[in-house]
Kinemage of the C-alpha trace (Angstrom):
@kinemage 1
@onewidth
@group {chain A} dominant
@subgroup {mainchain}
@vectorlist {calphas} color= white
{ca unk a 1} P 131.698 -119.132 107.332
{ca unk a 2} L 128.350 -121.060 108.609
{ca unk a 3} L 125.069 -120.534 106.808
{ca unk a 4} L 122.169 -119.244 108.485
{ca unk a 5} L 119.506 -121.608 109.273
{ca unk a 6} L 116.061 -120.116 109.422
{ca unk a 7} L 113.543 -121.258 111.865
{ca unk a 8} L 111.408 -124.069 110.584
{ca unk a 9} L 108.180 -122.657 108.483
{ca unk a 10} L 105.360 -124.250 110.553
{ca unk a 11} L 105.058 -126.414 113.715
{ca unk a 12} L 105.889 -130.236 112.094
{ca unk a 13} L 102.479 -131.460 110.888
{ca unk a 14} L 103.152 -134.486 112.678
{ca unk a 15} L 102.666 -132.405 115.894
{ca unk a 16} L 99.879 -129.441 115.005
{ca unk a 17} L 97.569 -131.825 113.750
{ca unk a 18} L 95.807 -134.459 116.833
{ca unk a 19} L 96.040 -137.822 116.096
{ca unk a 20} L 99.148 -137.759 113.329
{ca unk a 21} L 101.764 -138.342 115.910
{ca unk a 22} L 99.880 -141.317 117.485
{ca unk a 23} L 99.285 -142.760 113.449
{ca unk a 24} L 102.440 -142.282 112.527
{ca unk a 25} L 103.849 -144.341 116.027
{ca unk a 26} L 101.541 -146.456 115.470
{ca unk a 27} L 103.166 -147.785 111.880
{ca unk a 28} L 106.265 -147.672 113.546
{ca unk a 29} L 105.229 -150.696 116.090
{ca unk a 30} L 103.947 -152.634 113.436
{ca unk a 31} L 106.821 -152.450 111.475
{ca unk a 32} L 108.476 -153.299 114.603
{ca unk a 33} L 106.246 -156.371 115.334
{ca unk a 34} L 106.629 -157.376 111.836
{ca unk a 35} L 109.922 -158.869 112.619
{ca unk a 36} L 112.243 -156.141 110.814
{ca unk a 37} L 115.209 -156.097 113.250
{ca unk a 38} L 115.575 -152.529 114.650
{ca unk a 39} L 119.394 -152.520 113.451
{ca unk a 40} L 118.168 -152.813 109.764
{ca unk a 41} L 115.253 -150.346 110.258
{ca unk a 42} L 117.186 -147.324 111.309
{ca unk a 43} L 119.893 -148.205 108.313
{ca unk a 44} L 117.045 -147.817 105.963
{ca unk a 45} L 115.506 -144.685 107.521
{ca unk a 46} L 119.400 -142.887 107.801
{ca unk a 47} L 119.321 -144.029 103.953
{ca unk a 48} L 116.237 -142.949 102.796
{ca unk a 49} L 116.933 -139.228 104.909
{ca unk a 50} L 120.130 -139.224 103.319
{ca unk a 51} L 118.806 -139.282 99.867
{ca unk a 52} L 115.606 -136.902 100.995
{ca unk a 53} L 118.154 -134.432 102.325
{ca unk a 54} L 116.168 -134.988 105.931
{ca unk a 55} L 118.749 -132.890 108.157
{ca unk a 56} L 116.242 -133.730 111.010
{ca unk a 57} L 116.573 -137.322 110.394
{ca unk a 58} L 120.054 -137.414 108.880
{ca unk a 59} L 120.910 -136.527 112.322
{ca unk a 60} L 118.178 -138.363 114.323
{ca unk a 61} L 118.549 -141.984 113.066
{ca unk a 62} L 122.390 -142.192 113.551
{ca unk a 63} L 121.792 -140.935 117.599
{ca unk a 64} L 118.977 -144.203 117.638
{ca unk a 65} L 121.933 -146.609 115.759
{ca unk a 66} L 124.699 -145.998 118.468
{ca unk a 67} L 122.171 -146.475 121.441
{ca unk a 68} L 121.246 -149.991 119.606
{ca unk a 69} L 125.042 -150.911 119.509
{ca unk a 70} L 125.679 -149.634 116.068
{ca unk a 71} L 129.459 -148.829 115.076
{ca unk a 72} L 130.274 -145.849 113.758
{ca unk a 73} L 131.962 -147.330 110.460
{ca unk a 74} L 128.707 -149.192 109.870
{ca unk a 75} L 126.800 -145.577 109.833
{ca unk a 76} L 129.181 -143.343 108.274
{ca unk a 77} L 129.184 -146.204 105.360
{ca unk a 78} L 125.938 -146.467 104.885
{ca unk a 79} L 125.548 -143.623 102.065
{ca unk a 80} L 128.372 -145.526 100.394
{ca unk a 81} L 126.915 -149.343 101.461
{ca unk a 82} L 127.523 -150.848 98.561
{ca unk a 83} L 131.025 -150.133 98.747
{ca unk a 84} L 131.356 -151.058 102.058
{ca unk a 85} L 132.446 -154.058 103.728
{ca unk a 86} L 130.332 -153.880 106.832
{ca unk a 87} L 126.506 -155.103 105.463
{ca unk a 88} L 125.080 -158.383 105.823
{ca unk a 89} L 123.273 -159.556 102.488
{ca unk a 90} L 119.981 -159.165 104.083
{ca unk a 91} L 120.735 -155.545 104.809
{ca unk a 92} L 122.038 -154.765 101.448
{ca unk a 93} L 118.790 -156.380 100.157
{ca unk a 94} L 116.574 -154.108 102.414
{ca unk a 95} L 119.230 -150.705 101.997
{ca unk a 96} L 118.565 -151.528 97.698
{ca unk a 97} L 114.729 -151.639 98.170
{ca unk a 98} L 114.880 -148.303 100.359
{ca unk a 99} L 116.483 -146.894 97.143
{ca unk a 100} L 113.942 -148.023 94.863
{ca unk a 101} L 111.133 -147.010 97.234
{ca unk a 102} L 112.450 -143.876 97.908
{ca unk a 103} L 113.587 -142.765 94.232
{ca unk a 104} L 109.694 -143.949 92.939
{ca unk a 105} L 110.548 -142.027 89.800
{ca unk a 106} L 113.609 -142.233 89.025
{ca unk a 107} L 113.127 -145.427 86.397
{ca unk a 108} L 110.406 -146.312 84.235
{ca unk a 109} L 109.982 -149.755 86.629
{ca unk a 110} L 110.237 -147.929 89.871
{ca unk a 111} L 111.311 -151.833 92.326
{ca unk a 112} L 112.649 -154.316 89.645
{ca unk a 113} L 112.177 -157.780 90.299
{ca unk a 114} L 115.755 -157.862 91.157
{ca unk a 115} L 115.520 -155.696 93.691
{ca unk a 116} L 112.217 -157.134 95.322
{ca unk a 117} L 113.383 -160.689 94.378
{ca unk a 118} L 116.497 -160.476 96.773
{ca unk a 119} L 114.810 -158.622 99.407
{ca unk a 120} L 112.354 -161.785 99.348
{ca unk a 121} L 114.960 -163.757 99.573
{ca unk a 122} L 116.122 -162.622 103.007
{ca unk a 123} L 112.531 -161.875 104.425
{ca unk a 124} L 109.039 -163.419 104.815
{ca unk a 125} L 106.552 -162.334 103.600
{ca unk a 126} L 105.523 -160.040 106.916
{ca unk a 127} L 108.905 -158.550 107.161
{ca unk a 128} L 109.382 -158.052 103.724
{ca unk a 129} L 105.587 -156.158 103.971
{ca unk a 130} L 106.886 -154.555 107.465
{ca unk a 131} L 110.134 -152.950 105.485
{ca unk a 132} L 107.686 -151.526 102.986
{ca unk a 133} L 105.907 -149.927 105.711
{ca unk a 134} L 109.205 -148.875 107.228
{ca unk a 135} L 110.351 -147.293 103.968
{ca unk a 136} L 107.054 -145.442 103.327
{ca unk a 137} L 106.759 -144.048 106.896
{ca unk a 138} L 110.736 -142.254 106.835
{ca unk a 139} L 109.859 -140.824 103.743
{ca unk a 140} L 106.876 -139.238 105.092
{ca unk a 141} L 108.937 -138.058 108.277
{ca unk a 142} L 111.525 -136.831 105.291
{ca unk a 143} L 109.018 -134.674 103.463
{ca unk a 144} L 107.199 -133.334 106.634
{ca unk a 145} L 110.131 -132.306 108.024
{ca unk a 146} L 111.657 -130.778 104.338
{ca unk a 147} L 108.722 -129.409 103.419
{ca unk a 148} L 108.238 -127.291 106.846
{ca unk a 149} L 112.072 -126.892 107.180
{ca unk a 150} L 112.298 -128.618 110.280
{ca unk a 151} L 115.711 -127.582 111.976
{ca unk a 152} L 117.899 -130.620 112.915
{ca unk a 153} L 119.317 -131.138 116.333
{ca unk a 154} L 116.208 -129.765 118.141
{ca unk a 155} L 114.073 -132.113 120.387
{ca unk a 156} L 110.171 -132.092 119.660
């Protein structure tokens, strides 16, 4: 038996209000020119969606992975990705800090030097600033889209 959907509660924010779309793009190319390799920054934002419960995104991010090459074991994995075989250490590093980012209060020291420590590790400093920016924007494309119930599959 499938579940109803309802339509989404408002027009995405993103779109009602001039000039968010073009703000919001516009942190996405700097992420992008802050040498974050576009592999690593869709892994992030299907992780962070995944743990928002973004259906939009959940659903958006793995369409952007395959057209980049991704394989399919990489993104079904990547809810389970340290488990998984298929991560470089430098994406494990940047997957861990999504987790901290995204779950702010979820510990009394919301990044632990650990965390930050290894993702500094495997990126300068503008990358490692440019996956910040990365994680922040997704999870304000998570809660615009949760918040307004945003239905997944449909093309803005």
């Amino acid at each position: 038996m499938q579940t109803m959907i309802p339509d989404s509660r408002l027009t995405n924010p993103a779109l009602l209000l001039p000039g968010a779309m073009d703000a919001l793009q516009s942190l996405g190319k700097v992420v992008r020119r802050a040498g974050v390799p576009a592999k690593t920054a869709e892994l992030l934002a299907l992780r962070a969606s995944q743990i928002n419960g973004c259906a939009v995104c959940a659903v958006q991010h793995p369409k952007i992975l395959r057209k980049l090459g991704e394989t399919d074991d990489r993104i079904f994995a990547v809810a389970a990705w340290r488990e998984a075989p298929y991560f470089t250490d430098a994406e494990r590093a940047a997957l861990a800090l999504t987790e901290a980012v995204t779950r702010l209060a979820d510990r009394a020291d919301p990044v632990p030097d650990e965390i930050w420590d290894d993702a500094a590790r495997h990126y300068d400093e503008d990358a490692l600033a440019g996956l910040v920016l990365a994680i922040a924007n997704i999870n304000v494309w998570n809660r615009l889209n949760a918040a307004t119930r945003q239905v997944a599959g449909q093309e803005w």
